[in-house]
N, C-alpha and C positions, 0 to 999 in steps of 0.2 A: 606264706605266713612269715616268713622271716624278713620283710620288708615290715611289716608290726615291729619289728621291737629294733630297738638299738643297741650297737655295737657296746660293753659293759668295759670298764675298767676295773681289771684288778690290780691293787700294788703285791707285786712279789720281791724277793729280797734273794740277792745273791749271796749265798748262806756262804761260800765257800770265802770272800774277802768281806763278809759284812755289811755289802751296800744294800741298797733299793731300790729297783727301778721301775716306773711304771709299761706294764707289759698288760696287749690286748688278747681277752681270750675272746674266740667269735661264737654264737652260742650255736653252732654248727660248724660242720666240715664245710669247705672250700672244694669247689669242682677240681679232682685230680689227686686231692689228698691220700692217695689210694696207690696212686701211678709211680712209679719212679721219672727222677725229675734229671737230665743229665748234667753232669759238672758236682752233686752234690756226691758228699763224702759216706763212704754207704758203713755201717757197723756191722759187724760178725757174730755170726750162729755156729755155735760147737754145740757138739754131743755128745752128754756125759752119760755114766754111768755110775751111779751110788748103790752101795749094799744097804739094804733095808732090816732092818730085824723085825721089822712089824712082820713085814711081808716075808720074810725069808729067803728073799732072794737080791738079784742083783736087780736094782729098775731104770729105765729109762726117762730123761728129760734133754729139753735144749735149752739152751745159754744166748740170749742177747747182749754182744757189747756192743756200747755206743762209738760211732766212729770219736777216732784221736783214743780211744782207750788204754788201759798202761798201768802196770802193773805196780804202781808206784805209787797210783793213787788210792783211794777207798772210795767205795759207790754203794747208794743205798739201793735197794732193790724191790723191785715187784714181779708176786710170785702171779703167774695168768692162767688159770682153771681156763679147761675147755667144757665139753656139753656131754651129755649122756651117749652121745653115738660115736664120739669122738674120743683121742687121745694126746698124746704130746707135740702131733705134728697136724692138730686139726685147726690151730689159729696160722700158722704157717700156711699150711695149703689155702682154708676159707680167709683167713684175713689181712695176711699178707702185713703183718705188724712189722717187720722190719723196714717195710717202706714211708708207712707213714710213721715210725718214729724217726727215720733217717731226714726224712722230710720235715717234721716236727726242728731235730736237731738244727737242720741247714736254716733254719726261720731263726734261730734262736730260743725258742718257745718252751726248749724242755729241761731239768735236773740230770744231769749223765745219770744216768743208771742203769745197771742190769736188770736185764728181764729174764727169770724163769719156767718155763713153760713143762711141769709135769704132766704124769697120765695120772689123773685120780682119780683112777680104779685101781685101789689097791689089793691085787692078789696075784695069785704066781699068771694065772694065763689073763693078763691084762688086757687085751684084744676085745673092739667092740664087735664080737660074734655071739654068734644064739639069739636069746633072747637075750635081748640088752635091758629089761626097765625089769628081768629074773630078781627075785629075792637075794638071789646072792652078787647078783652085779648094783643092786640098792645098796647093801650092806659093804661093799664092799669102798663103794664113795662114800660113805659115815666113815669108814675103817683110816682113809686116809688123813685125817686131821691128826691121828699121831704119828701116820710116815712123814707126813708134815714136818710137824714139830720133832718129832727123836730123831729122823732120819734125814731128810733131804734141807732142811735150814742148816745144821750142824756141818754134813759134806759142805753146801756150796760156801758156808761161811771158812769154810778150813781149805777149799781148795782154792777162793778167787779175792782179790782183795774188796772186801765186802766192809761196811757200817756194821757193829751187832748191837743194835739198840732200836728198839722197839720202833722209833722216831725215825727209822731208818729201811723201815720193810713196811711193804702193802701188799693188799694180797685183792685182789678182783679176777673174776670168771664170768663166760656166759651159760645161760642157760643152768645146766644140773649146777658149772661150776660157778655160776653167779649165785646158788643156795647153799653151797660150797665154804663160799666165800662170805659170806653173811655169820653163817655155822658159826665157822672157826673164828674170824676176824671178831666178830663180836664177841664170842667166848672167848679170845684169848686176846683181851687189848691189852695183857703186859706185857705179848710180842708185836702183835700190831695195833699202828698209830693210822693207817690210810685203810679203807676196804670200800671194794666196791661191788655190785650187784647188777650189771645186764639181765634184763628180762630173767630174772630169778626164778628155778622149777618149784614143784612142789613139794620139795624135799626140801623147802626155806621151813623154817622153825617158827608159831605163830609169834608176832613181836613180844610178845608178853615173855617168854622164854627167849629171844633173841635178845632181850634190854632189858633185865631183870631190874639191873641196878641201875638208874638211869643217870643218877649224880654221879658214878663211876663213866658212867662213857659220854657226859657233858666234857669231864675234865682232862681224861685218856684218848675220842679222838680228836685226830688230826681233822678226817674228813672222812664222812660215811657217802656213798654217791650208790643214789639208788637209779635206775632206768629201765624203759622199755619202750616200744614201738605201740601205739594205739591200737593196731589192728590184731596185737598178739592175745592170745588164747590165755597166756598166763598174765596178764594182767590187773585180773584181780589180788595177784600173790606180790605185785610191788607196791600196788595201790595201799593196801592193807598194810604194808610194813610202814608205808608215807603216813598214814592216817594214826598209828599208836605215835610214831616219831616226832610228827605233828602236836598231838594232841597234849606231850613231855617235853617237846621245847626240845626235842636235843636238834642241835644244828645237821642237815642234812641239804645235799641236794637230790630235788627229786624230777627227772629230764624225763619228758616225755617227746617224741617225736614221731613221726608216721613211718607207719613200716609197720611187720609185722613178727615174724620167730625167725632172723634170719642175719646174715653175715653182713647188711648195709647198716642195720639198727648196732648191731655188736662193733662193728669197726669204727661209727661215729664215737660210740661210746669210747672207747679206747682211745681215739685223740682226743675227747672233750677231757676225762679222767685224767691220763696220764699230765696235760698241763699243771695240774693243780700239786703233782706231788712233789713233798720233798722242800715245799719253799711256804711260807707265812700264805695264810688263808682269809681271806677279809671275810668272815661268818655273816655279818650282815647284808653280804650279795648274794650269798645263796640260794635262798627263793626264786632268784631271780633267772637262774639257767635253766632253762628247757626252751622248747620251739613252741611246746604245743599245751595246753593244760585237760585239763579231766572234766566231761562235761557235767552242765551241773544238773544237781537231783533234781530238781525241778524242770529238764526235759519234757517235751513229749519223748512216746518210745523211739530209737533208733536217733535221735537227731544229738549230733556232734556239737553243734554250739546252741547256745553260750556255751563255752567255757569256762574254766577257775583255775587260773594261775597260782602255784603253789604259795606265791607272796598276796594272794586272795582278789590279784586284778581281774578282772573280766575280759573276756572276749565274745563280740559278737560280730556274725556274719550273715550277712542276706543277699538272694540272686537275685532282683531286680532291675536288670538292666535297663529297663525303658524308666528308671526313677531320673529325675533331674539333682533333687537333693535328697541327704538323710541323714537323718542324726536320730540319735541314742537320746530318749530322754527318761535320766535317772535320779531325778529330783533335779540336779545338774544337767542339761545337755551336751553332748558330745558331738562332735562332727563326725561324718563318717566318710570314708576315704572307699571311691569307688576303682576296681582294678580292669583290666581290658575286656575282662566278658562278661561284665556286670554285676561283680562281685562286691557288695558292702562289706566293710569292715571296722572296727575300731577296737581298741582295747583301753578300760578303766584305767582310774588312777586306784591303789589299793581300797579295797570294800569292805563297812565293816560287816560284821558277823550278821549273821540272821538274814528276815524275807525283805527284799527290795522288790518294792512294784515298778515296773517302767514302761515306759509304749517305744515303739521305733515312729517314726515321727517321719513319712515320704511325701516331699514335695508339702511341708506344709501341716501333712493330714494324720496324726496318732491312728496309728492303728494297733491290735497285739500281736505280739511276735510269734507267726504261726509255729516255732520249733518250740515252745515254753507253754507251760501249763497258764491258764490265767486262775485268779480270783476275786473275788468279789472287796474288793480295797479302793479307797480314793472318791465312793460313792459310783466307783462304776466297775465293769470288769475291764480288769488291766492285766497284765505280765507282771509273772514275778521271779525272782531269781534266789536262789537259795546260798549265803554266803557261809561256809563252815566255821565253826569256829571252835574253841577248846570249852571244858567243860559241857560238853551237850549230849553224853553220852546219856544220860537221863531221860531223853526222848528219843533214842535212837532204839531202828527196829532189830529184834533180838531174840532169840530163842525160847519164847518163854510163852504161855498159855496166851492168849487173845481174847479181848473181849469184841462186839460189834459196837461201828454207829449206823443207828434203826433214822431211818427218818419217815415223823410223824405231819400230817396235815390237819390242822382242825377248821372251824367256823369261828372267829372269835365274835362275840354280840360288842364288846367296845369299838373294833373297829368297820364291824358292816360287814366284815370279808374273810375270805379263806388264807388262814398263816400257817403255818411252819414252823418247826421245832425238831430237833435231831438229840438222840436219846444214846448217849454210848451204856449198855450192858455190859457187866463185866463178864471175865471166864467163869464159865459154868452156868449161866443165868438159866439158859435153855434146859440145863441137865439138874437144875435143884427146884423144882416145881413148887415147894413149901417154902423156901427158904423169903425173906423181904429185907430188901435193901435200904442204907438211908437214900438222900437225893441231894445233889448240888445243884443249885440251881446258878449257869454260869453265863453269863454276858459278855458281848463286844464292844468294840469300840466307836466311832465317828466313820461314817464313811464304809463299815464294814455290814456284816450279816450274821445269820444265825448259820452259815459256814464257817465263820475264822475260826471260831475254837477249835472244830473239827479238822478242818484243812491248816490252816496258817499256824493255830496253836497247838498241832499235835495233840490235842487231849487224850486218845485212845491210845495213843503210846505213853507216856506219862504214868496213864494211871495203870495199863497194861504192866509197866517195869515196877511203877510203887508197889502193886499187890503180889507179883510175882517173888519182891523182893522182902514180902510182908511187912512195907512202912505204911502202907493207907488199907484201910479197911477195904473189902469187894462195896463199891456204891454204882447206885444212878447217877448218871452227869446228864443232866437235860441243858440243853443248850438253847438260848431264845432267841428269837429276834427283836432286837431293842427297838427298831423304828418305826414308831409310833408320831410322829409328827403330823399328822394333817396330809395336805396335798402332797406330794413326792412321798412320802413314807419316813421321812430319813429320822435321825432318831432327834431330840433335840429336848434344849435346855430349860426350858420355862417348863414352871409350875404345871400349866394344861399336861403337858408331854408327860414330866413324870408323872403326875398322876394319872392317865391313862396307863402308864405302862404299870403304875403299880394296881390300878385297878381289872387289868387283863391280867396281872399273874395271880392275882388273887381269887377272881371269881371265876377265869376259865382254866388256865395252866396249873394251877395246884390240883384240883378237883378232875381234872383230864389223866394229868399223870396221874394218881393214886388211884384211878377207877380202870386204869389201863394199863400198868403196869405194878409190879409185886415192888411198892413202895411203902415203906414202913412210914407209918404217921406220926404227927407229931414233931413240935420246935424241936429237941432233940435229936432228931433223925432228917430236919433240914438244916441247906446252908444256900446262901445267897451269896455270889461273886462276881465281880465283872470291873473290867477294865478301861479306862479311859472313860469315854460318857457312860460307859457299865457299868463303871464303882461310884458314878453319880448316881445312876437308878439303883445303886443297890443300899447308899446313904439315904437316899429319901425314900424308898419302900421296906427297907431291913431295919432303920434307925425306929418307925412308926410302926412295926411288926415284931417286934420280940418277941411276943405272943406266937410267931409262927416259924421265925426264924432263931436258933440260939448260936447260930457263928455266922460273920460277918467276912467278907475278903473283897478289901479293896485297893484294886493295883492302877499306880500312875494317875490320881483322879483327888478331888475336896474340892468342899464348898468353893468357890469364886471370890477371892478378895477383895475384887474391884462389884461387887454386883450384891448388893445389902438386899435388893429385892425378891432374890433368891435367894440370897443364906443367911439374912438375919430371922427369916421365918423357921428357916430349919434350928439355928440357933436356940433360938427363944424355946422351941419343941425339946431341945436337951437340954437347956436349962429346969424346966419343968417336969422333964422325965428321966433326968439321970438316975435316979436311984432305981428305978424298973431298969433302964437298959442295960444296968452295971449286973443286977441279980439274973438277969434273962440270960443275957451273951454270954456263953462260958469263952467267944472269942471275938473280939473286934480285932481284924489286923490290917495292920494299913503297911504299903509299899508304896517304893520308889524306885525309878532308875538312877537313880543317882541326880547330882547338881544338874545333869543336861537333863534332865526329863521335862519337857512344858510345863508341867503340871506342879513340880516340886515347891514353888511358890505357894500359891494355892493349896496343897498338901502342907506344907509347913504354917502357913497362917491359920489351917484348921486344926493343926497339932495343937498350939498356942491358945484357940478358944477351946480346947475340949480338956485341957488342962487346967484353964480358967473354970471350967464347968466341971470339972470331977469324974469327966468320961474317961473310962480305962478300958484301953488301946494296947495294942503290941506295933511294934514298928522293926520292918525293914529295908535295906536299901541291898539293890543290885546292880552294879555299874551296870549300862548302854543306854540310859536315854528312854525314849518314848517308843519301844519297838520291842516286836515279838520276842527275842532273848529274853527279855526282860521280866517278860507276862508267861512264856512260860514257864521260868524258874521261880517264878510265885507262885503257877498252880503247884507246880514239885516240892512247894515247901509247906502252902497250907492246906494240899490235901494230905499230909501226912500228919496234922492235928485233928483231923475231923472223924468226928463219930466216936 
């Protein structure tokens, strides 16, 4: 993996005379970093003892100086948590920190500094014996963040010539002490300015309480470095603090690498970390350290790639050694780089947020990427990739009642044949026997089916959070499929088209759904939506039906500016019937993705005639374009008017 990415430049600055030099950090250890190296200058471990009042007694820690050390100078310091089984001499024995900082130093690469290594467990018999993960050996690592702070910062700052300025101390741990270390570090940033988290235990604090105040720890740290090993057990506990951190912008790095709960994943971490302390931090390369990223939602089960680089690149990998060529094709295509035992690979240029369809493309011939779920996008089934982004916690799955997506088969008589339709019920449908729902009636787009809602646009989650959260009424969401075109099915634009498809919702889908499910009737208690050529079928079958529909939602879609053929007819029909569709619609709402949407032309030219025509409309715009983001934050906003 580490043949993917290139070596990074950081600029650091030698704080001590004021310059800046450019210096390389590798986004891995170096074979030996581990080893002692002979000829280099090695630094000293003392062993102190400080009186604690927390604890009551006298406690134990050791002392890293950096060779050439001298008591003449000042050094700022980082304080190194060990693990739940461990105590002051358990990074010494498993990790062997004085070598690779001695080795660090002899490169150049490091801040002199002192390293302090406590036991945090703080109580009289501090020894990892008995039960260790005991009630009182939990309570007793919460307990130290004030031998911390009262006790053991104040000794070592009054015994050794130390920095005492916030800007001046870090504090990182592995394991218990990388939750430790999160604790305190984040609750106390007006002592520290660095903190870091190896494979952090369960004793980390959820983010929400670790970064209450988020504009306070934008501008207090220095540098948060979160990590873990992919194959560790606790890895959903660094993922999760990545994902709030993420989500708030506050600058962080989040290192993933292979390995799993053990001294090779903690000792990388310790050289990658420790370069960074102490000296100016270039924020915007951040994203950019780790080996390995987090695969994406959109896996099949168990498969490791694609994955998603913290700065939201891709990586993909395939075993096809008998391929001659292959490339990544993601609207863009990519080469893909084969290694000695037929190993595919490449990694994106950053990606934006939301569902990317792609094929892997061998020798030639698109295929879909057997580790990725497909869906029904591009007119056919393809790969998709799921790219995170902020703001999207609105469709995310969550603790909260559930409702189902049913899926329905009927006969329809306009097209000869058996179709399809998928019904999401909300929570409690099954358990309120009397109760009768309104109904959305929701569409897709070009190229898609009477799955993307359900699949690509999350609906069930969506309206699962709006109701849970009591902003949308409990409703039906029937979900259609628009393609109604003739030969192929696919959905399309001429007059014939939509009116089939207004003619099938009308005489078989209205009259299906309310004979077969606990649908309340009546304009009122309907609404009609749909996206791209969805929120065309839904202007020319919703525009001509007020009568049955009384809210309107149409995202990324209007009449055709260049195409009089189709929308001077519709035209001429709201010149004629504004005043019924103005008293009918308690809502017409029309959306956009903003200037890059396709469609926003055409949206904006029908703004312009229905303003000429006295049609009232609500409008909004949501930056990304012509892409799911986009449509789903429209259902999230206009099912929270309806009904």
């Amino acid at each position: 993996m580490r043949n993917a990415f290139s070596i990074l430049l950081l600029a650091v600055a030698a704080i001590s005379v004021g310059t800046v030099s450019a210096q390389k950090i590798a986004l891995e250890a170096p074979k030996g970093f581990d080893q002692p190296t002979a000829g280099n200058a090695t630094g000293r471990i003392d062993s102190i003892h400080y009186p604690s009042k927390t604890v009551g007694t006298v406690r134990k820690a050791l002392v890293y100086m950096p060779p050439g050390y001298s008591k003449k100078k000042k050094y700022p310091v980082l304080y190194l948590l060990h693990g739940i089984g461990g105590d002051e001499k358990e990074w010494l024995k498993g990790g062997h920190p004085q070598v690779i900082l001695d080795n660090l130093y002899a490169a150049g690469k490091l801040k002199p500094m002192l390293v302090v290594m406590p036991n945090g467990r703080a109580m009289p018999d501090d020894r990892a014996v008995g039960n260790i993960y005991g009630p009182d050996k939990v309570a007793a690592f919460a307990n130290f963040e004030k031998d911390l702070l009262t006790d053991l910062i104040p000794y070592v700052e009054k015994t050794y010539p130390v920095l005492r300025n916030r800007e001046s101390r870090a504090l990182a741990g592995l394991s218990m002490g990388g939750g430790q270390s999160l604790n305190f570090g984040l609750g106390n940033l007006d002592t520290f300015a660095w903190v870091g988290g190896f494979s952090s235990a369960p004793n980390t604090k959820q983010p929400e309480q670790l970064v209450p105040d988020v504009a306070k720890a934008k501008k207090q740290l220095r540098l948060l470095w979160i990590s873990c090993g992919d194959q560790d057990g606790l890895l959903p506990i660094s993922q999760r603090t990545h994902d709030y951190l993420y989500e708030h912008r506050v600058p962080h790095v989040y290192y993933l690498e292979a390995g799993g709960h053990d001294f090779k994943v903690w000792k990388n971490g310790l050289y990658m970390f420790s370069q960074f302390l102490f000296k100016p931090v270039e924020v915007a390369a951040l994203p950019t350290y780790t080996v390995l990223g987090t695969p994406a939602a959109t896996n099949v089960r168990n498969a490791k790639y694609p994955q998603i680089l913290p700065d939201n690149r891709a990586v993909f990998r395939l075993k096809a050694p008998g391929v001659r060529q292959a490339q990544l094709d993601l609207g863009r295509k990519y080469d893909m780089v084969k290694d000695s035992i037929g190993t595919w690979t490449v990694t994106t240029d950053t990606l934006s947020r939301g569902l990317h369809y792609y094929s892997l493309v061998l020798d030639g011939l698109p295929i879909a990427d057997p580790a990725s779920d497909t869906f029904y996008g591009m007119g056919r089934m393809a790969s998709g990739i799921e790219i995170p982004g902020r703001g999207t916690g609105f469709y995310a799955l969550k603790d909260v009642p559930h409702g189902e997506v049913r899926e329905r088969r009927f006969f329809s008589k306009i097209t000869n044949s058996w179709r399809r339709f998928f019904v999401y019920t909300p929570p409690g449908y099954d358990a309120s026997p009397a109760a009768k729902y309104p109904v959305l009636y929701l569409l897709h787009g070009g190229g898609e089916d009477e799955t993307g809602w359900a699949r690509q646009g999350k609906a069930g989650l969506i309206l699962d959070n709006l109701i849970a959260e009591k902003k949308a009424k409990p409703m039906l969401v029937v979900m259609l499929d628009g393609n109604l075109g003739g030969p192929g099915g696919l959905a399309g634009f001429n007059e014939g088209t939509l009116q089939r498809f207004e003619n099938e919702l009308k005489q078989t889908v209205l009259p299906l759904v309310e004979s077969s499910y606990r649908a309340a009737a009546g304009a009122p208690n309907r609404a009609l939506a749909g996206l791209s050529v969805g929120g065309l079928q839904t202007l020319y079958a919703g525009l001509k039906n007020t009568d049955l529909f009384a809210a309107l939602g149409v995202f990324s879609s209007g009449f055709f500016a260049n195409n009089p053929a189709l929308s001077d007819p519709q035209y001429a029909y709201m010149k004629a019937n504004a005043g019924t569709i103005n008293t009918n619609l308690k809502q017409l709402w029309l959306s956009m993705g903003g200037p890059a949407d396709i469609a926003y032309a055409n949206n904006k030219a029908m703004r312009a005639r229905m303003d000429e025509l006295g049609i009232k409309y609500v409008y909004s715009e949501y930056p990304g374009g012509h892409t799911w983001p986009v449509w789903r934050h429209d259902l999230y906003l206009f099912a929270q008017d309806l009904f």
